[in-house]
Legacy VTK file of the C-alpha trace (Angstrom):
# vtk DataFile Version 3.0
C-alpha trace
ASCII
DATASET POLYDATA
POINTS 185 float
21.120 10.941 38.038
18.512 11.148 35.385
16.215 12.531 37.838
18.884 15.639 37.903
18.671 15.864 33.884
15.311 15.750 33.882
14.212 18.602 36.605
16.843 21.039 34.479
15.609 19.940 30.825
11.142 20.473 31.842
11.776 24.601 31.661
13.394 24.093 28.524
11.082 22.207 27.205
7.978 23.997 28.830
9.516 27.545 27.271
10.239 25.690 23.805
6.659 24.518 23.887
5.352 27.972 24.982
7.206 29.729 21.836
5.763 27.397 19.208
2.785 27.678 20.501
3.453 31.608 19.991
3.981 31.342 16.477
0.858 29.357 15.501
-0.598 33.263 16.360
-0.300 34.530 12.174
-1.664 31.581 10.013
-4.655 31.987 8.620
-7.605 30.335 9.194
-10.248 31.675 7.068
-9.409 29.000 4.136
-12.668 27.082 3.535
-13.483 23.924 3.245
-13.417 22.617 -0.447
-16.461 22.957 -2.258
-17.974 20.056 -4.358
-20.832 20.589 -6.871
-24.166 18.607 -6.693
-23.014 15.015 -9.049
-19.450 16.027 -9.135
-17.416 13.056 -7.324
-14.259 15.395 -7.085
-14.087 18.525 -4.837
-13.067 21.467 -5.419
-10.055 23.741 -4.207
-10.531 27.295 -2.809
-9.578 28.056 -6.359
-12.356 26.267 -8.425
-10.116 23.716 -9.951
-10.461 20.302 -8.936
-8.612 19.122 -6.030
-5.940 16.712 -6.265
-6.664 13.162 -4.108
-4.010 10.198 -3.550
-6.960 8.153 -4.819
-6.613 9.729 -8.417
-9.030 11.826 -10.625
-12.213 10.341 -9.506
-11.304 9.871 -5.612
-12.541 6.645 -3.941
-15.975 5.697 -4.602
-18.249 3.839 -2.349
-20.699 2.579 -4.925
-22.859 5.803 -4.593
-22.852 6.747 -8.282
-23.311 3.672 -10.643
-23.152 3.891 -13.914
-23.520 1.699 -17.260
-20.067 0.363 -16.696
-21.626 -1.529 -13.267
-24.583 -3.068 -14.748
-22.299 -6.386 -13.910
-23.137 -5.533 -10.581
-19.682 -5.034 -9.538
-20.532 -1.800 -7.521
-17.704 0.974 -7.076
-16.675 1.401 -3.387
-17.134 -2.661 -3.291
-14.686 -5.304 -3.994
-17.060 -7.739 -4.714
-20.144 -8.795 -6.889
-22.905 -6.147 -5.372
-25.756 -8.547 -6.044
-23.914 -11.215 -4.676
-22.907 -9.259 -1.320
-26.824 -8.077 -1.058
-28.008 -11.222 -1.370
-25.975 -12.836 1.050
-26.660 -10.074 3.272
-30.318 -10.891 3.095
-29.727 -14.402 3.200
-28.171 -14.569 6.422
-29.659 -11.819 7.440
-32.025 -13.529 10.200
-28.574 -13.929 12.535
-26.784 -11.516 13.808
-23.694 -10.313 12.368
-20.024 -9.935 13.823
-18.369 -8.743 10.799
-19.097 -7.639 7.358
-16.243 -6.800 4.988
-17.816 -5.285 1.561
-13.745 -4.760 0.523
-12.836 -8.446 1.063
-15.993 -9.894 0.658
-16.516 -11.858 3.738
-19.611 -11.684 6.216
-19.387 -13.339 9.449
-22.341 -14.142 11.485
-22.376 -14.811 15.498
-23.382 -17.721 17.108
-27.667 -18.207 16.042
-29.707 -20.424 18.144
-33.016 -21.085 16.067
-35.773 -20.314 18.205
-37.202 -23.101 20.667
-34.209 -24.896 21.077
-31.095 -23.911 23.271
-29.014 -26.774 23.397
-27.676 -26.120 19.481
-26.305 -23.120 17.464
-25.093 -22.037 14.165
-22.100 -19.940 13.041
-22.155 -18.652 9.352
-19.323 -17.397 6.975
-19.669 -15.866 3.424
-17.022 -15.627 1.142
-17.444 -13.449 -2.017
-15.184 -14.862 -4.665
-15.544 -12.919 -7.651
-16.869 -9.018 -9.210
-19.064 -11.194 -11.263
-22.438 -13.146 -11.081
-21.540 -16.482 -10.911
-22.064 -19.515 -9.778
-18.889 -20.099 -8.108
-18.838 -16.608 -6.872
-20.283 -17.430 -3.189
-18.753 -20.207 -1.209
-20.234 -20.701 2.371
-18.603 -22.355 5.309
-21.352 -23.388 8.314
-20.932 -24.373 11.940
-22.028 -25.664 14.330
-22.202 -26.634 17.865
-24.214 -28.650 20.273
-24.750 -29.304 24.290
-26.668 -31.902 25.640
-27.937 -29.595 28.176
-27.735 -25.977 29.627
-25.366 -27.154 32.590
-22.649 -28.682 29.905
-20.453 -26.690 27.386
-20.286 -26.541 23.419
-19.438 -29.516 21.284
-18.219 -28.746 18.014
-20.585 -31.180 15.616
-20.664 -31.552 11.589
-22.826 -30.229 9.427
-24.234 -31.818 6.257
-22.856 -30.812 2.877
-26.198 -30.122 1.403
-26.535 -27.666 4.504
-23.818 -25.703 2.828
-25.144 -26.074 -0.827
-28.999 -25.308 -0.241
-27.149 -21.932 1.361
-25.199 -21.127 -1.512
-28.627 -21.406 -3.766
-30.313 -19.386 -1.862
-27.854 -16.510 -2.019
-27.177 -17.350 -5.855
-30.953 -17.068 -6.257
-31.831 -13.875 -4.377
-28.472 -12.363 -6.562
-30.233 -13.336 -9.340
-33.834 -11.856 -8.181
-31.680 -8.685 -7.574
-30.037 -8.802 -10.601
-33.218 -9.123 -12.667
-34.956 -6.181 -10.331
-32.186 -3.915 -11.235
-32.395 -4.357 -15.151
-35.870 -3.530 -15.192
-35.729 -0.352 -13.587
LINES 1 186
185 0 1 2 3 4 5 6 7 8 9 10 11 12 13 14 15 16 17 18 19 20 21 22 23 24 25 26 27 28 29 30 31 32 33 34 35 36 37 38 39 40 41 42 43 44 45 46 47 48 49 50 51 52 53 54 55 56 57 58 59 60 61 62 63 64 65 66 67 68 69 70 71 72 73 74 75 76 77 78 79 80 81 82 83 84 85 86 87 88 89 90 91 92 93 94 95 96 97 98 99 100 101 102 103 104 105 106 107 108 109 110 111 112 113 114 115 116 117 118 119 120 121 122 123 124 125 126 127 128 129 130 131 132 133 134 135 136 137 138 139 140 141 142 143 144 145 146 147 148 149 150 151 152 153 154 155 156 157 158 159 160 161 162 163 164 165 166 167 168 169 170 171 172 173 174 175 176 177 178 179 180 181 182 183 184
């Protein structure tokens, strides 16, 4: 039965498809694309006023444009602490990374075997707490796993707190290198 329905509705639908297709034939498609002048974060309508964005006035940065207001180092298009999200970048930046998140402020690392040893690995995670430098800004969760040999699987093994805390001072400290690089340029 609903083959029946449906071998009399396809014309229909093929000739209503056909028609609108038809009457896409008159708009006009020599509209350009809006304009933006060199520094100006809004663009520009076919009219020369400035364009209208869901994002308000200034659109959506992505930390392109800084200005005196960000000398916190709370960058524009970031949610998070910009020397803080650099430095962990650089931090961890010897293992490869599955995910980083400059809107949430997390970076996720994959699994790092140091070189010269394959029977342990390390997992990092970053968590950017706050737009501001400060201590408690960064918090760092480590793991790790071990085998006791290439035929056997991972074991999931504890890491030491100071592990985690050395981490956390050496992001805090190259934020704080960055920090001090920025202010004297």
């Amino acid at each position: 039965m609903s083959f029946a329905w449906t071998h009399h509705l396809a014309p229909a639908l093929a000739l209503a498809a056909a028609l609108g297709l038809a009457a896409c034939g008159g708009v006009d498609t020599s509209a350009g694309f809006p304009e933006r002048q060199p520094g100006e974060r809004t663009a520009r309508d076919n009219t020369g006023k400035p364009r209208e964005t869901i994002f308000g006035p200034g659109g959506i940065g992505i930390g392109v444009n800084r200005g005196p207001a960000e000398s916190d180092g709370a960058g524009a298009g970031i949610g998070v602490n910009s020397f803080l999200w650099r430095a962990s970048l650089d931090t961890v930046g010897f293992m490869p990374l599955a995910s980083a998140d400059p809107f949430g402020g997390v970076i996720i690392t994959d699994w790092y075997s140091p070189p010269g040893t394959n029977t342990e690995r390390f997992k990092v995670t970053v968590y950017i707490l706050d737009r501001r430098l400060r201590a408690d800004g960064v918090k760092v969760a480590v793991f790790k796993e071990a085998r006791p040999g290439p035929d056997y699987g991972w074991n999931n093994e504890a890491v030491s707190t100071q592990t985690v805390v050395d981490l956390e001072n050496a992001i805090l400290t190259r934020a704080r290198q960055l920090r001090i690089e920025a202010a004297a340029r």
